[in-house]
Backbone bond lengths (Angstrom), bond angles and torsions (degrees), N, CA, C in turn:
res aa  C-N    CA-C-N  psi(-1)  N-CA   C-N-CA  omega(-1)  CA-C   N-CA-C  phi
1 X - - - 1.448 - - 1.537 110.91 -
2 X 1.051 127.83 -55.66 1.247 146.79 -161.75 1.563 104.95 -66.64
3 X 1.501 98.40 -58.93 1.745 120.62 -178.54 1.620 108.74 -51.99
4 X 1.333 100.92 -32.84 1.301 106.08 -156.42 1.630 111.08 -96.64
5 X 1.452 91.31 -9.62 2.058 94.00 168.53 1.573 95.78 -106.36
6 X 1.299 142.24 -24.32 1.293 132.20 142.58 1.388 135.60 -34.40
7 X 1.449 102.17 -28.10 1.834 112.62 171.47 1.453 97.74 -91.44
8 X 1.439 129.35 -21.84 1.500 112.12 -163.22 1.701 93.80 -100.83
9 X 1.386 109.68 -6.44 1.590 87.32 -166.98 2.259 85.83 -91.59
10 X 1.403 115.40 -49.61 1.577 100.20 176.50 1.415 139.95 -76.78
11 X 1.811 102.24 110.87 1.594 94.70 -160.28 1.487 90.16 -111.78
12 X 1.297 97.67 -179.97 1.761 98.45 -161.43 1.401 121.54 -60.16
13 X 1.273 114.97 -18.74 1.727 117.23 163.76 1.585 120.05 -57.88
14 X 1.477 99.92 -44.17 1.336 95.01 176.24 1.440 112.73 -89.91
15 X 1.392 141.38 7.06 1.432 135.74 164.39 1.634 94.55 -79.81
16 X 1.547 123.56 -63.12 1.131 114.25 -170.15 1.655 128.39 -49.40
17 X 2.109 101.66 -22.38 1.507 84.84 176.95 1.461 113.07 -92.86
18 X 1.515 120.05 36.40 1.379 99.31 -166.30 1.851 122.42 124.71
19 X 1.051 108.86 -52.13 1.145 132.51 -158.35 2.021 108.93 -81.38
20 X 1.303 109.39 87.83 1.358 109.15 -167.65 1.359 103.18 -99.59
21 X 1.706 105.55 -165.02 1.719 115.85 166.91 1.989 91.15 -84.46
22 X 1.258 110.22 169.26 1.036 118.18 167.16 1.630 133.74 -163.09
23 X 1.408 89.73 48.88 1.713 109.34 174.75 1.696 94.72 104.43
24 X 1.279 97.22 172.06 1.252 110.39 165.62 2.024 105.62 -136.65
25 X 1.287 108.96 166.14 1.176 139.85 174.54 1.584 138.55 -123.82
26 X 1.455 119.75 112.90 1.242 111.72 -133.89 1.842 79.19 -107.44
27 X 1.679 99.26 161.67 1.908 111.24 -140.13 1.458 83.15 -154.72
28 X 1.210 120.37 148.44 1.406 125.41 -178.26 1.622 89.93 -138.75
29 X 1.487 97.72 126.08 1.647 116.67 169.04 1.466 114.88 -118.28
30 X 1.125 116.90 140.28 1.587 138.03 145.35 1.435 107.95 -33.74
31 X 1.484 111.83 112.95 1.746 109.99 143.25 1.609 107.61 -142.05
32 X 1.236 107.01 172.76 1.346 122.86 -171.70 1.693 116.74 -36.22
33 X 1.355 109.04 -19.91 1.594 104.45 -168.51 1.457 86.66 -128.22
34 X 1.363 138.35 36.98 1.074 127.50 143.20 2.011 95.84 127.22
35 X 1.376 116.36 -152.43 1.439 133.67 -166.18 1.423 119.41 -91.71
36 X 1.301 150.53 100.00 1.171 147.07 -164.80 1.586 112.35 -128.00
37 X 1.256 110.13 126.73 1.908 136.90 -172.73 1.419 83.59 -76.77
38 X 1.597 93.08 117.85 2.037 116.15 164.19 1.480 91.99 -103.18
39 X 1.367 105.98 174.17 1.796 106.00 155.94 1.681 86.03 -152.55
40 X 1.160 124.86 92.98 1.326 120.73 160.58 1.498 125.91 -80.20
41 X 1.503 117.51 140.24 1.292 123.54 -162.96 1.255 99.92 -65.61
42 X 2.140 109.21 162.08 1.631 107.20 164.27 1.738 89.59 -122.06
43 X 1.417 101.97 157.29 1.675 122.88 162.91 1.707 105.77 -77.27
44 X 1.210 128.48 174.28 1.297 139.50 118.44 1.178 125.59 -22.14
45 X 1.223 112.38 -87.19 1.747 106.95 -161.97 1.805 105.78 -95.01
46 X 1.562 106.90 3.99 1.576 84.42 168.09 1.464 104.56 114.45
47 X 1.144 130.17 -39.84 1.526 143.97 -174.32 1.654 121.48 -63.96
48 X 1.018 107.25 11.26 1.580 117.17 170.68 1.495 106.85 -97.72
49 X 1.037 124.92 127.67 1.427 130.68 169.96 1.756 114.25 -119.13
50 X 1.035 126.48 68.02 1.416 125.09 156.99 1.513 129.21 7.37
51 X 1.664 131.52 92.18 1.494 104.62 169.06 1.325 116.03 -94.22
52 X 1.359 115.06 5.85 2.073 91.86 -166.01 1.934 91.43 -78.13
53 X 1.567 99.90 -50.06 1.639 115.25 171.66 1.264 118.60 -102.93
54 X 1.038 134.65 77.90 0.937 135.89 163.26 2.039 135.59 -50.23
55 X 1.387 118.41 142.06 1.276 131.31 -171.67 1.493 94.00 -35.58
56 X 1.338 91.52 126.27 1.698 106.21 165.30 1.612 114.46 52.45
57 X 1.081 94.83 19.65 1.988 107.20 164.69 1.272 124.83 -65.32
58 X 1.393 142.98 92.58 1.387 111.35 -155.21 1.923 97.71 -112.49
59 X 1.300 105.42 -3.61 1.547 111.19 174.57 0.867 127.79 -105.72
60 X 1.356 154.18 82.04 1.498 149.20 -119.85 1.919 88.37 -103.34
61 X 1.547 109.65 148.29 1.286 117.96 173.50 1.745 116.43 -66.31
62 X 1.546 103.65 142.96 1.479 108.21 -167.88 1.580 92.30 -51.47
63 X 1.248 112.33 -50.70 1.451 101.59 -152.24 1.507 121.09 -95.63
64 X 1.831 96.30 24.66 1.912 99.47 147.29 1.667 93.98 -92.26
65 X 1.138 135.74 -42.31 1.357 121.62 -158.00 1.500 107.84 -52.62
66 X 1.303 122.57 -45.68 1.274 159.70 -159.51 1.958 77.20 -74.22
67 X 0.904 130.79 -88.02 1.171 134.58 -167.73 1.389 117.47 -30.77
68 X 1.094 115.51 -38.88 1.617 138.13 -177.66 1.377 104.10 -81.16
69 X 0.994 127.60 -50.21 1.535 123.33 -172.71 1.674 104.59 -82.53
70 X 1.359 128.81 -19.21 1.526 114.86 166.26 1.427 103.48 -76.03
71 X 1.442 126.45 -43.20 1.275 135.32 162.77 1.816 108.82 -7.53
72 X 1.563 92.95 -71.39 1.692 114.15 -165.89 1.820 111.67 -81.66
73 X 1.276 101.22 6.55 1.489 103.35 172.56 1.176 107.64 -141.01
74 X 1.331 133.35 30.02 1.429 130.34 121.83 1.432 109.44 -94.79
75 X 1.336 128.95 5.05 1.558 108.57 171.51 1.440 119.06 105.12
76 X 1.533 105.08 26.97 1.223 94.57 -170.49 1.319 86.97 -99.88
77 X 1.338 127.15 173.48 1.766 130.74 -172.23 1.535 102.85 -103.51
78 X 1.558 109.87 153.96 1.501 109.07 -151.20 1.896 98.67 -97.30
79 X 1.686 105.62 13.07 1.647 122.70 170.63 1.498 86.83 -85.90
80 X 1.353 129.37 -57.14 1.967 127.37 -164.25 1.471 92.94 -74.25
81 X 1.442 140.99 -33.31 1.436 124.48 -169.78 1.307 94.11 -71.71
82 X 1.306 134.97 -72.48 1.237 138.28 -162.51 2.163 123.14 -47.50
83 X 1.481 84.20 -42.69 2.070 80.34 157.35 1.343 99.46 -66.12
C-alpha cells in the first residue's frame, strides 16, 4: 500500500531533480483487533504525504483493518497484503 503510492507519487522528473525514496520508518497503529507494525516510506525532500497511513495517524480506519482481513481470507498472501 504504502510502496505503492510512493511509486506513484516519484516520477522521473522528480528522481532526476534529486528527490529519491529515503528509508522507511516503522509506526505502530491501533485497529479494531488490536496493534499492527506499518513501516511507511520517507522521500528526500519531504513531499510524500501518505493516504492509506497517514502522518501522525496513530488509529488506522475500521474499514482498512476490515479490508486487510477479507484480503487474507480470500487468499491473498500476507507478502501481496503488506506491498
Amino acid at each position: 500500500m504504502p510502496k505503492g503510492e510512493m511509486d506513484a507519487h516519484l516520477n522521473s522528473a522528480d528522481r532526476s531533480s534529486g528527490n529519491r525514496r529515503n528509508g522507511k520508518m516503522s509506526k505502530t497503529v491501533q485497529i479494531k483487533y488490536g496493534e499492527v507494525t506499518v513501516e511507511p516510506p520517507h522521500d528526500r525532500d519531504g513531499s510524500f504525504k501518505p493516504e492509506t497511513v497517514k502522518k501522525r495517524e496513530t488509529i488506522l480506519a475500521e474499514g482498512m483493518a476490515d479490508q486487510i482481513i477479507n484480503m487474507y481470507a480470500l487468499g491473498t498472501s500476507t507478502r501481496d497484503i503488506s506491498k
